[in-house]
N, C-alpha and C positions, 0 to 999 in steps of 0.2 A: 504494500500500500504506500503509495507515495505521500511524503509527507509536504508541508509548509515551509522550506528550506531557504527561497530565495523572495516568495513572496507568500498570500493568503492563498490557496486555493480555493473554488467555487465546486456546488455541490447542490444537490435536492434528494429527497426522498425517496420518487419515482415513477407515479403517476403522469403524464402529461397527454393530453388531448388529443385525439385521434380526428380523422375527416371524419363528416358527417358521413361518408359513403362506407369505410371501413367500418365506421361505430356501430352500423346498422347490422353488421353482418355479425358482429361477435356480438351486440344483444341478441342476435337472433338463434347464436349457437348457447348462448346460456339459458336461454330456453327449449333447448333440445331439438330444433326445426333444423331440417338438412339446408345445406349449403353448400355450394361450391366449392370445393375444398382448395382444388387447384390454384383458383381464383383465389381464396380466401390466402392460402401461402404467399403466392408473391405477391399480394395488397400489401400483408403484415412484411412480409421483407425489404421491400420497397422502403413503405412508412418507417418502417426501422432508420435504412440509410438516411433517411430524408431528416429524420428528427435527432440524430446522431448531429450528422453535418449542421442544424440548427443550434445546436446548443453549443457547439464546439464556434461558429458564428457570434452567437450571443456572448460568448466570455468565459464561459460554465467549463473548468477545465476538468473537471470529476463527472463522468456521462456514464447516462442508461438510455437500455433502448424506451423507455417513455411506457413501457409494459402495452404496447399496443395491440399484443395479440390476447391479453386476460382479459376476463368478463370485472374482473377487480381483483385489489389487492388481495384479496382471499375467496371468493367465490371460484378464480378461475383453478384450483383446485377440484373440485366439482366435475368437469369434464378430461380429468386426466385420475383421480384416483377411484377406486369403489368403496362401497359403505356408507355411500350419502342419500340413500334413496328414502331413509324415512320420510314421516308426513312432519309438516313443517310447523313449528310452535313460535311462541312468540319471545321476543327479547323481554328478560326480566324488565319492569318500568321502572328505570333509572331514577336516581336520587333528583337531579336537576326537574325531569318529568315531573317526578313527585311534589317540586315545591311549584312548580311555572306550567299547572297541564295548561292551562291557553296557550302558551307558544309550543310546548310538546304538542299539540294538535295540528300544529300546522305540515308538520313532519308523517304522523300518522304512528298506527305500532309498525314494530319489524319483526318480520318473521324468517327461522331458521331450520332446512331441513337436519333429518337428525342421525346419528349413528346408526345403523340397524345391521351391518353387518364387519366383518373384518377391513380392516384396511391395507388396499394394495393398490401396484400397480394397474393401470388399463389401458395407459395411454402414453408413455412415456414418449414418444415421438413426440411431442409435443414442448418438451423441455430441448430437446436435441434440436428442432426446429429452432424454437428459440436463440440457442446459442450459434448454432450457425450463422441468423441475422444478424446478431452482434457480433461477429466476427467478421462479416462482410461489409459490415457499416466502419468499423471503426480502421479496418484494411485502406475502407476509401478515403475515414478524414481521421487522421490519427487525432486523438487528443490526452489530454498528460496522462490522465490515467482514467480507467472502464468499471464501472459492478454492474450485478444484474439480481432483482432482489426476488427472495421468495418468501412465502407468510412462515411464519416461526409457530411451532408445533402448538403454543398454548391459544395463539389467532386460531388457527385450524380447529381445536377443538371447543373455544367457546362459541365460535360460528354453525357449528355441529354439533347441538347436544348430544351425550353417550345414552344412547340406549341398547347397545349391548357388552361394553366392557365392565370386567366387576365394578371398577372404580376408576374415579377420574386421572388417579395416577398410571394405572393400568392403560388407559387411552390413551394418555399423554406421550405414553414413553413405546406405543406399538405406531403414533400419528409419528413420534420421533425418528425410531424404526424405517420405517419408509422413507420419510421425507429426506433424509439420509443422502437418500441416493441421489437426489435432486441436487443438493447443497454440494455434494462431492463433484458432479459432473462441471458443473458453475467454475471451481475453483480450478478443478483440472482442466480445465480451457483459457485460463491463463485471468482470469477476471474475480474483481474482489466481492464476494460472497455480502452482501445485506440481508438478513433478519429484519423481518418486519414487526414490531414487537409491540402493536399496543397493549398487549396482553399485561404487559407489566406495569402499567400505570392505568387503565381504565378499570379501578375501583368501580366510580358510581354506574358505570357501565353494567357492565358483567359480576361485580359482587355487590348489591348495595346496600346487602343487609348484614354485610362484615365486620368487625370490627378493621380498623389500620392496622394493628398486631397481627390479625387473623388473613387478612389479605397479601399483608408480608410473608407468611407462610405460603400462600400461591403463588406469590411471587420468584421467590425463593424454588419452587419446585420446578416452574416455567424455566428458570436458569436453568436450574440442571438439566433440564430437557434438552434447552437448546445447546447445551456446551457436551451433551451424550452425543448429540447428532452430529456436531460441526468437529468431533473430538478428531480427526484424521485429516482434518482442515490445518494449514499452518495459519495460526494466530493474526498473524499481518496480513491475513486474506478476507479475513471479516471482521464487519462493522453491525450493528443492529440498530433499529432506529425505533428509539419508545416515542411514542404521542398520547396526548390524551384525549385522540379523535380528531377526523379531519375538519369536520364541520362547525360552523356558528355554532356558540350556543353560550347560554350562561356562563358557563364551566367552575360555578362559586365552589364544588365540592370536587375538584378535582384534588387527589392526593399531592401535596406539596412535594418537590422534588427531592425535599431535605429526608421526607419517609423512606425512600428506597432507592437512593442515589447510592449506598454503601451496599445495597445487594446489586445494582447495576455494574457494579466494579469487578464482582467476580467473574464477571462475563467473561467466552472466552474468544474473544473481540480485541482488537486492537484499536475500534474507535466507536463512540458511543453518539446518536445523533438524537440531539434532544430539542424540545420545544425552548423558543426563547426568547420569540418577537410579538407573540398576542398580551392582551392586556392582563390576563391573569398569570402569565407564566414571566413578563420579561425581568421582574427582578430578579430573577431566582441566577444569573449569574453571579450574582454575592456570597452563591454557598459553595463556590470556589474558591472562597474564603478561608472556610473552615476546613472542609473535606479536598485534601490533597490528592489530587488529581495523579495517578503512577507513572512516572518516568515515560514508559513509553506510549502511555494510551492519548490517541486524538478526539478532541471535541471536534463535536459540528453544530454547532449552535444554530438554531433557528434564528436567521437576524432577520427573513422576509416571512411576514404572515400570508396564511393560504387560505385564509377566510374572507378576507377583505379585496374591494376592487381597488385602493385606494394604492399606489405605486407609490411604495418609500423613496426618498429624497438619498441618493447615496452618502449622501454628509451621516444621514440616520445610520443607514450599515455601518458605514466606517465608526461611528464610534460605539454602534454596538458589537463588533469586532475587537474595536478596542479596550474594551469592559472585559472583555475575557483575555486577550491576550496579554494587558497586563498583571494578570493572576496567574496563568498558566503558562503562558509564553508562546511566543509567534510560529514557535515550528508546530505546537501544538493543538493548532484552531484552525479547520477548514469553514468557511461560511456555506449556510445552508439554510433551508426553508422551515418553517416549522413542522409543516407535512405533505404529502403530494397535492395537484394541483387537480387529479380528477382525471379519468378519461375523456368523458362525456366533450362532446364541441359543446354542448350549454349548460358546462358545468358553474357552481357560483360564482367563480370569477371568470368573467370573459378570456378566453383566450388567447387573443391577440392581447389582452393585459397583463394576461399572466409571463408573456415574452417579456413584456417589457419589465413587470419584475424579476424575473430574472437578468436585464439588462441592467437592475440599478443593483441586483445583488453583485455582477459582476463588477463593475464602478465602484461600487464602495470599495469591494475588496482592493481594487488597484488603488483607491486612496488610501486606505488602513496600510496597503504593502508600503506606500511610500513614506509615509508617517512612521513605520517602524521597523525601515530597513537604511532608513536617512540619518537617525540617529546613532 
């Protein structure tokens, strides 16, 4: 994993917006409706190259392929493994729901199919796919350095209720098991492994009737999961990215970063990409403070939010870059978003804005780089 050496590096999550033409085709395969498949390949590889070379344009020197062949950051799981076919229940109603149901109304409930048999393989051609396109995208526009992310075992099963492993640890560590192979194939194609991990910070999400002590212990398990699966992975090939959800929303009962930044640590990650630019999460570079950050691990702080249409000023980046990197140090802070920006062409933030956020994330950076590579 390349690190911060000469300047800031730039970075995001992984999400980024597809045409309206390809969007159509993979909501349609996440609905199980045939499709052309042929067609559907070189769309998605094409769009690969094409959003490679965009980002590497825009400044963005850490690139994915924009995940344009998933139906999402964990659903498209769903058409490559088996065991998902239960009937679909609903997402426990979250703590923030529970204090503000008029704006949870506007969203609706969400519903989740569930476990109902082992989990394996079905489709694996489709992860080989994958990396084949990121490897012919990045052939055409090199850029400093490539990941390509997949959901992290504890995403996969709270998405999936178990209804057939004894227990949730039992699921965790057979979704582990598999997904294994997934994570190994990533690394050994020469590209840095991302973990998708909101599993480890959306408390009010998916546990909301935990205590913080008691969800600490899920948390804590979820690690182990993902560091059983990545355990044949070298260390400086993965990064995981905790959020506490992509979307608007209150966020007043989000677990503070200070709860489980010290089990984030044990990961076995060489860079940790955290929220750090929305209104409930930007102070929390202060607890960089306290909690000593390890010699060799990299922050990726969110310095652009992914909620908002509103394009930060790179004066803002630069000195929220600056916040961290003088706690931690300059080789140790890549800039990054607080979470992806969405498939959808009409996702929350317009698209064509969301470039342009990434054009002030990269601005800033080059101002933060000069600001602390001048002195």
């Amino acid at each position: 994993m390349k690190r911060s050496t000469d300047a800031i590096l730039t970075t995001h999550p992984g999400t980024l917006a597809r045409s309206p033409q390809l969007h159509s085709v993979v909501q349609a395969i996440g609905r199980g409706e045939e499709v052309d498949k042929q067609a559907f390949d070189a769309a998605a590889r094409q769009a690969v190259i094409d959003i490679v070379a965009k980002q590497v344009e825009t400044g963005i020197t850490v690139v994915n392929d924009g995940e344009q062949s998933k139906t999402s950051f964990s659903a498209y799981i769903r058409q490559r493994l088996s065991g998902f076919t239960g009937p679909e229940v609903l997402r426990p109603k979250n703590l923030h729901d529970r204090e503000f149901p008029e704006y949870a109304a506007r969203t609706g409930e969400q519903k989740h199919p569930t476990c109902i048999g082992p989990v394996g393989w079905s489709d694996f051609s489709a992860v080989e796919k994958d990396i084949a396109n990121m490897k012919a995208a990045v052939a055409k526009t090199p850029p400093v350095d490539a990941f390509m992310t997949s959901a992290s075992p504890g995403t996969i099963t709270n998405h999936h209720p178990n209804r057939y492993y004894a227990n949730r640890e039992a699921y965790l560590y057979a979704v582990a098991d598999v997904m294994q192979r997934e994570y190994e194939a990533i690394a050994a194609a020469g590209f840095v492994l991302q973990l998708d991990c909101p599993d480890l910070a959306l408390r009010s999400t998916w546990f909301p009737d935990l205590t913080v002590d008691e969800f600490r212990r899920e948390v804590a398990l979820n690690i182990e999961a993902n560091n059983h699966a990545t355990r044949n992975i070298p260390r400086e090939q993965v990064r995981i990215h905790v959020c506490w959800g992509r979307g608007e929303g209150p966020k007043n009962h989000d677990v503070p970063l200070t709860d489980i930044v010290d089990l984030l640590l044990v990961s076995h990650a060489q860079a940790i990409s955290i929220v750090g630019a929305n209104g409930r999460h930007e102070h929390e570079w202060r607890v960089w403070k306290e909690q000593k950050l390890p010699d060799d691990l990299i922050l990726i702080p969110g310095v652009v939010d992914n909620t908002t249409n509103i394009i930060e000023h790179p004066e803002v980046v630069c000195d929220r870059l600056l916040n961290y990197a003088g706690i931690v140090g300059r080789e140790n802070v890549m800039g990054g978003l607080d979470c992806g920006f969405g498939n959808s062409p009409t996702a929350d933030v317009d698209p064509r804005i969301a470039w342009a956020k990434l054009k002030s994330l990269a601005d800033g950076a080059a101002l933060a780089s000069t600001e602390l590579w001048s002195k």
